[in-house]
C-alpha positions in Angstrom: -82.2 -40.6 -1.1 -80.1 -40.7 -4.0 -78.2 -37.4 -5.4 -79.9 -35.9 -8.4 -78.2 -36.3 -11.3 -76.3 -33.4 -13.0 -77.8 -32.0 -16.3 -75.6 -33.4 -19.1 -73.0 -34.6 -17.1 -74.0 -38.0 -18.2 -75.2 -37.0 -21.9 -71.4 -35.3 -22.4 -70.1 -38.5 -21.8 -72.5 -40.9 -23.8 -71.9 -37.9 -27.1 -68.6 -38.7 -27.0 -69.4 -42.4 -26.9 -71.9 -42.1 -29.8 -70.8 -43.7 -33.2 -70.2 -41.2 -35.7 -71.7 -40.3 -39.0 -70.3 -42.6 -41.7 -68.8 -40.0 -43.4 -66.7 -38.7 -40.1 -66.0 -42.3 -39.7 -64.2 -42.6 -43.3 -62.4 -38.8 -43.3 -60.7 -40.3 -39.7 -59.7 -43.0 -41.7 -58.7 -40.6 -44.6 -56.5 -38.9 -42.4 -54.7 -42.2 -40.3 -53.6 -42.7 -44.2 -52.4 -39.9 -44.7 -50.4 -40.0 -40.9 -48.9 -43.5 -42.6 -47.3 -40.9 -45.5 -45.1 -40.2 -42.7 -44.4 -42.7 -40.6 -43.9 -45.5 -44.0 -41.1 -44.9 -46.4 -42.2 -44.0 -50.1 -41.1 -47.3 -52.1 -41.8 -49.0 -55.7 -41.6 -52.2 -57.5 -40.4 -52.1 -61.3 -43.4 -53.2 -62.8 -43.0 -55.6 -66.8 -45.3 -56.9 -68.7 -46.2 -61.2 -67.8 -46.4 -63.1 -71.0 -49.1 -65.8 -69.6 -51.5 -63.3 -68.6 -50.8 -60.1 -70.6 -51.4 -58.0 -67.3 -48.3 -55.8 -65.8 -47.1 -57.4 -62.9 -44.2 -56.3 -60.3 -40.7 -57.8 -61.0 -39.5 -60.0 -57.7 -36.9 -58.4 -55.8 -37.3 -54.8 -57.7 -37.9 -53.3 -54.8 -36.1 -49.4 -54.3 -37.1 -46.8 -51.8 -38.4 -43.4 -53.4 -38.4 -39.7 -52.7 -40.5 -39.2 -50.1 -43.6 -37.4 -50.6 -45.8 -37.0 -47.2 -49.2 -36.2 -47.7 -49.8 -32.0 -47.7 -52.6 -31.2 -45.5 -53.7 -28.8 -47.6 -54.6 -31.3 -50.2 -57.0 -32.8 -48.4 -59.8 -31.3 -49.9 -58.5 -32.4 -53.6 -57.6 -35.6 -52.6 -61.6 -36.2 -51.7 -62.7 -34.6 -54.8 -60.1 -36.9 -56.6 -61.6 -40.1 -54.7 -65.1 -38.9 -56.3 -63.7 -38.3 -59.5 -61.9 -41.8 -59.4 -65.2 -43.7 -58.5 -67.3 -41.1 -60.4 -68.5 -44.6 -62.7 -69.7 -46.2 -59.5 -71.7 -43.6 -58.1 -73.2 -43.1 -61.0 -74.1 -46.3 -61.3 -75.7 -46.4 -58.1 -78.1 -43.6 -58.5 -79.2 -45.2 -61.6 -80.0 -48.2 -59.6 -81.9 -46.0 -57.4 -83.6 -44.0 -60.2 -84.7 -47.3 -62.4 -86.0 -49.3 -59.0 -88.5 -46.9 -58.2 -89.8 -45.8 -61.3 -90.0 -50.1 -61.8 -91.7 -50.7 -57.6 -93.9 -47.2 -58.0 -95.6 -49.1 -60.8 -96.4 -52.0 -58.3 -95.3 -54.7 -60.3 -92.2 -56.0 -57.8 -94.8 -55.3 -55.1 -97.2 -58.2 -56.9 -94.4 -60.7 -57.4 -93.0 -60.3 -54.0 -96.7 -60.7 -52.8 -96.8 -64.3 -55.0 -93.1 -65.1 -53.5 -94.3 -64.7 -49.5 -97.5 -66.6 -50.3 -94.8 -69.6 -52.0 -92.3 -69.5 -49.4 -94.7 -68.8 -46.2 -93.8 -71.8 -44.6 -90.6 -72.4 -45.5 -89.3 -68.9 -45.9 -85.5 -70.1 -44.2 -85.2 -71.9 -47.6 -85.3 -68.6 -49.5 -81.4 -67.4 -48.0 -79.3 -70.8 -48.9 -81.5 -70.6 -52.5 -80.2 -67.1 -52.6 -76.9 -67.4 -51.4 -76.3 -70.7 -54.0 -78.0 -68.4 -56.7 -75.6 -65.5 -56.7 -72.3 -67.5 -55.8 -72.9 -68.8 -59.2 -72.2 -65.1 -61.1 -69.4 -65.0 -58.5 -67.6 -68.2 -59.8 -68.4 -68.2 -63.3 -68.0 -64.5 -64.6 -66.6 -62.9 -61.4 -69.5 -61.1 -60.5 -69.2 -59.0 -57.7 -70.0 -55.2 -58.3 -73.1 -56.1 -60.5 -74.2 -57.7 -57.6 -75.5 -54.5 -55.9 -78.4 -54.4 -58.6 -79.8 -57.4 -57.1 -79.6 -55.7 -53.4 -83.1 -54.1 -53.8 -85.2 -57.7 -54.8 -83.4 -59.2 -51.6 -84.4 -56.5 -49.4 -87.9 -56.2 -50.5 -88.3 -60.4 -50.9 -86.5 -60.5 -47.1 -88.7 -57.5 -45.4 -91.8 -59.7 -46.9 -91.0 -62.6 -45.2 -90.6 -61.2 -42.2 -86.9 -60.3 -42.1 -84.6 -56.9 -42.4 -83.1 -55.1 -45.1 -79.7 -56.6 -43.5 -80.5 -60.0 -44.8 -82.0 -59.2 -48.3 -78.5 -57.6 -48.6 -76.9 -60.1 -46.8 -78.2 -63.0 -49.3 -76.9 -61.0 -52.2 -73.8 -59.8 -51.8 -72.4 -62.6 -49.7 -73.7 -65.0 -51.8 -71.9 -63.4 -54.8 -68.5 -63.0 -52.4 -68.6 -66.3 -51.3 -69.0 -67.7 -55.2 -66.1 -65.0 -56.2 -63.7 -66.0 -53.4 -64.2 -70.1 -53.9 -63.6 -69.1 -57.7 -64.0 -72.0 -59.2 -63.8 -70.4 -63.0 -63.1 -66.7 -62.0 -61.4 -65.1 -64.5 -60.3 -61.8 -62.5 -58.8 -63.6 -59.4 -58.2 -67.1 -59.8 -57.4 -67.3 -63.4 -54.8 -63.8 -63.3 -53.2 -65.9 -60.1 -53.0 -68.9 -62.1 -51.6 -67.6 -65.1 -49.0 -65.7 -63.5 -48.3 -68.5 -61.2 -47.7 -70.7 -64.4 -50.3 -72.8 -62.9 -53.1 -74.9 -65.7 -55.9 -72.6 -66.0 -58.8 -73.2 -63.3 -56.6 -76.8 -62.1 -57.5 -78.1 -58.5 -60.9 -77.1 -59.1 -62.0 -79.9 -56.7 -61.1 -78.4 -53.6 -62.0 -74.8 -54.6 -65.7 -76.8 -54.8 -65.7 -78.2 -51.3 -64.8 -74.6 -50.0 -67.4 -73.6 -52.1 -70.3 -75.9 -50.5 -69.0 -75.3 -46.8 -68.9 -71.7 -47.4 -72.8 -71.6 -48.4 -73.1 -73.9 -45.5 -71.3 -71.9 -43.0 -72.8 -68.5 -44.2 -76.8 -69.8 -44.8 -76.6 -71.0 -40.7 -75.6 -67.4 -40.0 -78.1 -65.6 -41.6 -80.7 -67.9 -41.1 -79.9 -67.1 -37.0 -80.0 -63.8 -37.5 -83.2 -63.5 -39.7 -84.9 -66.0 -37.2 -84.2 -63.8 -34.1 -85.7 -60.8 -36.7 -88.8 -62.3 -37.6 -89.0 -63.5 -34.1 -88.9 -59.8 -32.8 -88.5 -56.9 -35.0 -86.7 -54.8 -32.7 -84.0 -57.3 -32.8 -82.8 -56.2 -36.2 -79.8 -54.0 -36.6 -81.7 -51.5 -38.4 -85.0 -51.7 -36.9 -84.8 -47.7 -37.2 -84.3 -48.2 -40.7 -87.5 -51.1 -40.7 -89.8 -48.6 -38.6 -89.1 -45.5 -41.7 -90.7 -48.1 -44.1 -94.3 -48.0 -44.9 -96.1 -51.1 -43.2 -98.3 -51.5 -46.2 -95.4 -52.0 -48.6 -93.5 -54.7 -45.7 -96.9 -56.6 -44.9 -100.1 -55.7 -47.0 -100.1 -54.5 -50.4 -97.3 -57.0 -51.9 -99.0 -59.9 -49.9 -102.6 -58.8 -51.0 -101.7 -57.6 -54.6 -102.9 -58.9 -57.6 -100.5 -59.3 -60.7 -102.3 -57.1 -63.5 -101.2 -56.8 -68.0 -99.0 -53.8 -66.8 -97.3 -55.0 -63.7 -96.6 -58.2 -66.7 -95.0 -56.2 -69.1 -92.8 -54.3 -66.3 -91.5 -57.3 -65.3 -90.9 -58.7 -68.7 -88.7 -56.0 -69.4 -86.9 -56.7 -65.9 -86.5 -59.9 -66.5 -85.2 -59.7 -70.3 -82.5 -56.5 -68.9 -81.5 -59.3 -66.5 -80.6 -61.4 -69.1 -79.3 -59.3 -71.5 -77.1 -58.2 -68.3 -75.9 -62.0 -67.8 -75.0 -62.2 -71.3 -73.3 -58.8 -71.9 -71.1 -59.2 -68.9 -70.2 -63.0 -69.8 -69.8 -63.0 -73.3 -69.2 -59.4 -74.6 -67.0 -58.2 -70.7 -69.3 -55.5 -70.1 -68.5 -53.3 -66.9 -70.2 -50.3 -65.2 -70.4 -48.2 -68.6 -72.9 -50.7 -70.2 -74.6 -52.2 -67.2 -75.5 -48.3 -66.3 -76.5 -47.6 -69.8 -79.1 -51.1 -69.6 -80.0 -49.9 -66.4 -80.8 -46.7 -67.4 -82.8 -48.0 -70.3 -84.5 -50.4 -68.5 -86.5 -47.9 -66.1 -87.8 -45.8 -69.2 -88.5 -48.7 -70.6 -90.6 -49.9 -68.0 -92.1 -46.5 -67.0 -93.1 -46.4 -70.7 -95.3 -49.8 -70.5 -96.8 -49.1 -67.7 -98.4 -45.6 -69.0 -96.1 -43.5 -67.6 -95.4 -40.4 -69.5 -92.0 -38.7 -69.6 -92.5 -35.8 -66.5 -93.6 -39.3 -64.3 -90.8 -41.0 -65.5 -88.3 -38.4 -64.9 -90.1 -37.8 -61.2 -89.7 -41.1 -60.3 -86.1 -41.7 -61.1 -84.9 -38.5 -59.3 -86.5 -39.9 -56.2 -84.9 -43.1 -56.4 -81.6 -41.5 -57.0 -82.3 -38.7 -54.1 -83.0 -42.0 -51.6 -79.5 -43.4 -52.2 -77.2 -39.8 -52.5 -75.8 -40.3 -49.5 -75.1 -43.9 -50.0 -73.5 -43.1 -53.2 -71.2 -40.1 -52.1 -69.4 -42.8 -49.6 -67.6 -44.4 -52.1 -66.0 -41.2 -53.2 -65.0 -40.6 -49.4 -64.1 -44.2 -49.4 -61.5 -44.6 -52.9 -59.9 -41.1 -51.0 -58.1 -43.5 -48.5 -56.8 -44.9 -51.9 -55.8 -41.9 -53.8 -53.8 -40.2 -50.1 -51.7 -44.2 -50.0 -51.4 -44.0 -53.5 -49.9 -40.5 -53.7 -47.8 -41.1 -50.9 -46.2 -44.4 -53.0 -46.7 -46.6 -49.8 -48.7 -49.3 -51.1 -45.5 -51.3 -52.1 -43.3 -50.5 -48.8 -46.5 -52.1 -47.1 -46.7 -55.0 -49.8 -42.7 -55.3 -49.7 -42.3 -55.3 -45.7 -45.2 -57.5 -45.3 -43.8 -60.1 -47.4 -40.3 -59.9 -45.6 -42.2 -60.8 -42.9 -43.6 -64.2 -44.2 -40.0 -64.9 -45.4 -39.2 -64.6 -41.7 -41.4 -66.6 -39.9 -41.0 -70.2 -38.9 -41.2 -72.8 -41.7 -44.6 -74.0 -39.7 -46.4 -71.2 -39.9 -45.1 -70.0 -43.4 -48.1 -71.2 -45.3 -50.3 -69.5 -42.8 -48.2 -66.3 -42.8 -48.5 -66.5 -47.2 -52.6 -66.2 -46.4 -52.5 -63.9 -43.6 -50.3 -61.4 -46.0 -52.9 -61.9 -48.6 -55.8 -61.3 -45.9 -53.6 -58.1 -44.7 -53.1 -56.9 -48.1 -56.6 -56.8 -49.3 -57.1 -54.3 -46.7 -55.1 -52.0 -49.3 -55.8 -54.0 -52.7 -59.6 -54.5 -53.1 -59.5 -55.6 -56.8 -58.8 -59.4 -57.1 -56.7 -59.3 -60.5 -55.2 -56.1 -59.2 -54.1 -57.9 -56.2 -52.6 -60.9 -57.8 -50.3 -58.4 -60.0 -48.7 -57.2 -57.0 -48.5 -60.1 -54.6 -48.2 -63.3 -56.8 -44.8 -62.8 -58.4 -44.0 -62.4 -54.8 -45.6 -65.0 -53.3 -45.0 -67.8 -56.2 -40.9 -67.7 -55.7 -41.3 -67.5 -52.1 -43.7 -70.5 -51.8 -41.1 -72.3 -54.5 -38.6 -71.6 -51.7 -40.6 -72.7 -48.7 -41.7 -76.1 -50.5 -45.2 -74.7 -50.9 -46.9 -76.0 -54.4 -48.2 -73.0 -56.3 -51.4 -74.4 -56.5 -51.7 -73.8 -52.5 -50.3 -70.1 -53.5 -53.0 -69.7 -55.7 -55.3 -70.6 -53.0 -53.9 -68.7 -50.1 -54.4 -65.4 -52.8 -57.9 -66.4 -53.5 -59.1 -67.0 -50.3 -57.1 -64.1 -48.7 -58.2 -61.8 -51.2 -62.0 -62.3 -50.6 -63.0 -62.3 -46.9 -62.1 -59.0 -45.9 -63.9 -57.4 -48.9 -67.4 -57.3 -46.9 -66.5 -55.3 -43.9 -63.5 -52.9 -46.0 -64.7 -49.5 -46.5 -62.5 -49.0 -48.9 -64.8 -51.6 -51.0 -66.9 -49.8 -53.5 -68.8 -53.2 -53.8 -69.3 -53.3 -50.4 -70.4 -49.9 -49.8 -71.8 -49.2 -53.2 -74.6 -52.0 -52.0 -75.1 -50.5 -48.4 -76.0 -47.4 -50.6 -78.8 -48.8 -52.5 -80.0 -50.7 -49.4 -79.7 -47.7 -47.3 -77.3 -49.2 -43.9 -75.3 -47.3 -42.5 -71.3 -48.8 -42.1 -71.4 -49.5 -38.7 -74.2 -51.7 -38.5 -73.3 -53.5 -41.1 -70.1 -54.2 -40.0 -72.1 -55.1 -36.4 -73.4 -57.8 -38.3 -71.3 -59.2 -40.4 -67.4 -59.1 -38.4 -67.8 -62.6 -36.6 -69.2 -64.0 -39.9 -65.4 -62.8 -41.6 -64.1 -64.0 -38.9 -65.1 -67.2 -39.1 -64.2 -67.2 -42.6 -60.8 -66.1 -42.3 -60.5 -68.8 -39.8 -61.8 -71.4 -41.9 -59.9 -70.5 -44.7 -56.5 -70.6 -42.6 -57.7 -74.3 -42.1 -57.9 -75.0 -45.8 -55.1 -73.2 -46.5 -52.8 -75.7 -44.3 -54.9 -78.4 -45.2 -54.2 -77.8 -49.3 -50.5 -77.7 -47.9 -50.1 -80.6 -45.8 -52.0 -82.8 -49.0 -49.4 -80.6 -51.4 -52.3 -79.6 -53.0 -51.9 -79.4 -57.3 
């Protein structure tokens, strides 16, 4: 006979084993940043205005160790609340998004058009993730979209749970579609055209290559998904959130959307959806509008619509402050998350890291140089989520160093653009990233679950093209 088992000796070990909450998980990494305020010396670059693209960049070889300030444990508390005061736009924004989607889906209008979308796509529903994926790269190469991308996050969840797939791929087509059109960057302005500038490079030249990364991205990335969402639709409990599938109501996944008809009010909803969506496209392309106005449409939008569909103020108000309850917790990461930001920042490490990383690429063997310029890129993203941000620090360091090593600056631009993309979808420091698990409502880990060997193949691939663009001097 076997021995009986001992009460909770076994359940000790698998609590300890258990991932924790998402909000443990970012206050451990909190604190390993602020452990770095005393292991990494306190450093800055003198930082000068650059003529060619009127941003403040760091002057080359500036470098100069600082007083060092350690982080004080008994800021830890302000440094969070300064992390939600820093992203305070962002969460905002996101409960808005949350407040305005379900006052628009309790009216059943979204419900009716995804019911005419399953009926279209039925047969042919692995069509629907490369159609998204092409869709929303567009608004990342054009205008640089890539935080407005989290408004689209509900239609791809509630398109992707009616044909038969998870809330991880409706987000998935979305926001990696967008990514993958803001890292190939054909005409970004906020990462390939700062790099550019700065590297005294013609505006959006070498746009030919940046196009075939652009088509084998959407390739690479549509095969992924699609094999995930088959293996989903296949059997539900293969999903990564299938606890987060089983909480929705099966009539709103299956029945109602597919059976519902599209009436005058679910028409006039939409029709203000649809011309929000446009006046969105054209506000942030023409007239540069951020997180103040798209909130503000946003905001409009769901009164608006609550207003055509009979809704009087007390429903309108109800519904909105259900959406927004859905997504609090969502929201409140990205303060957690811009705190691992504020204890670096405080602690003036951010440039020791940038400056000792780049000694490092200086260092290497002339062979591996070019890689080392993109994994330096890839490793200071980690830090430097914000593309133009990014290419003030690192490309007047990069663009006299690859001049040195007989790299062309175009391949410089490159190795910034495609370094400073990949890591984005799996950072937490990301308030893209997490700001769109918010509204759809995964937890961290099993997004990252997902979607690490997909960045892995990416950073791979783009290693390839990096020495490809070096060995064809690339220009």
């Amino acid at each position: 006979m076997s021995e009986p088992k001992q009460p909770g000796a076994g359940s000790g070990l698998r609590k300890l084993l258990v991932m924790p909450h998402t909000y443990v998980l970012l206050v451990i990494i909190i604190l390993l940043a602020a452990l770095l305020t005393y292991v990494i010396p306190a450093g800055e670059f003198e930082r000068a205005e650059d003529v060619n693209s009127g941003r403040t960049v760091v002057v080359p070889g500036s470098y100069e160790e600082t007083e060092a300030s350690p982080f004080n444990p008994l800021l830890f508390p302000v440094s969070i609340v300064e992390g939600f005061n820093d992203s305070s736009d962002i969460i905002f924004f996101i409960l808005i998004i949350g407040g305005t989607f379900q006052i628009i889906m309790s009216t059943g209008a979204i419900d009716a058009v995804t019911g005419r979308t399953t009926r279209l796509f039925s047969k042919r529903s692995a069509f629907v993730i490369p159609a998204f994926l092409a869709l929303f790269s567009v608004g990342g190469f054009t205008m640089g979209m890539s935080t407005e991308s989290m408004v689209f996050v509900p239609i791809g969840i509630l398109i992707a749970r009616s044909l038969g797939y998870d809330a991880i791929t409706g987000t998935a087509m979305v926001i990696l579609g967008s990514n993958i059109g803001f890292t190939a960057g054909l005409l970004n302005p906020f990462s390939v055209g700062v790099a550019q500038s700065i590297a005294e490079v013609p505006l959006f030249s070498g746009m030919w290559l940046r196009a075939i990364i652009l088509i084998l991205l959407l390739i690479i990335t549509s095969l992924y998904i699609i094999r995930y969402a088959n293996k989903v639709k296949q059997d539900q409990r293969n999903s990564l959130v299938y606890e987060l599938e089983t909480e929705q109501n099966q009539a709103d996944i299956e029945g109602v959307a597919v059976d519902s008809t599209i009436t005058g009010k679910h028409m006039m909803a939409i029709s203000v959806f649809l011309i929000g969506i446009i006046v969105l496209l054209w506000g942030v392309s023409v007239h540069e509008w951020y997180i103040l106005e798209i909130s503000s449409l946003f905001l409009a939008m769901g009164i608006v619509a609550g207003l055509v569909s009979g809704y009087g103020p007390s429903r309108i108000s109800k519904e909105f402050v259900k959406g927004a309850k859905s997504i609090v917790m969502g929201a409140l990461m990205i303060g957690l998350a811009r705190a691992v930001i504020v204890v670096l920042e405080d602690g003036a490490i951010i440039d020791t890291i940038v400056f000792y990383a780049s000694t490092v690429v200086d260092t290497m063997p002339s062979s591996l140089q070019v890689l080392g310029m993109y994994l330096f890129q890839v490793f200071v993203n980690l830090f430097i989520t914000s593309g133009s941000g990014q290419a003030a620090i690192t490309m007047p360091i990069m663009t006299p160093l690859g001049d040195l090593l007989g790299v062309t600056r175009q391949t410089g631009v490159l190795a910034f653009q495609l370094g400073d993309g990949f890591t984005n979808l799996i950072n937490p420091t990301s308030s893209t990233l997490m700001g769109a698990l918010a509204v759809s409502g995964i937890a961290f880990q099993k997004w990252f679950r997902f979607a690490w060997p997909l960045i892995v193949i990416w950073i791979v691939f783009g290693g390839i093209m990096v020495v490809i663009a070096n060995l064809i001097h690339y220009q």
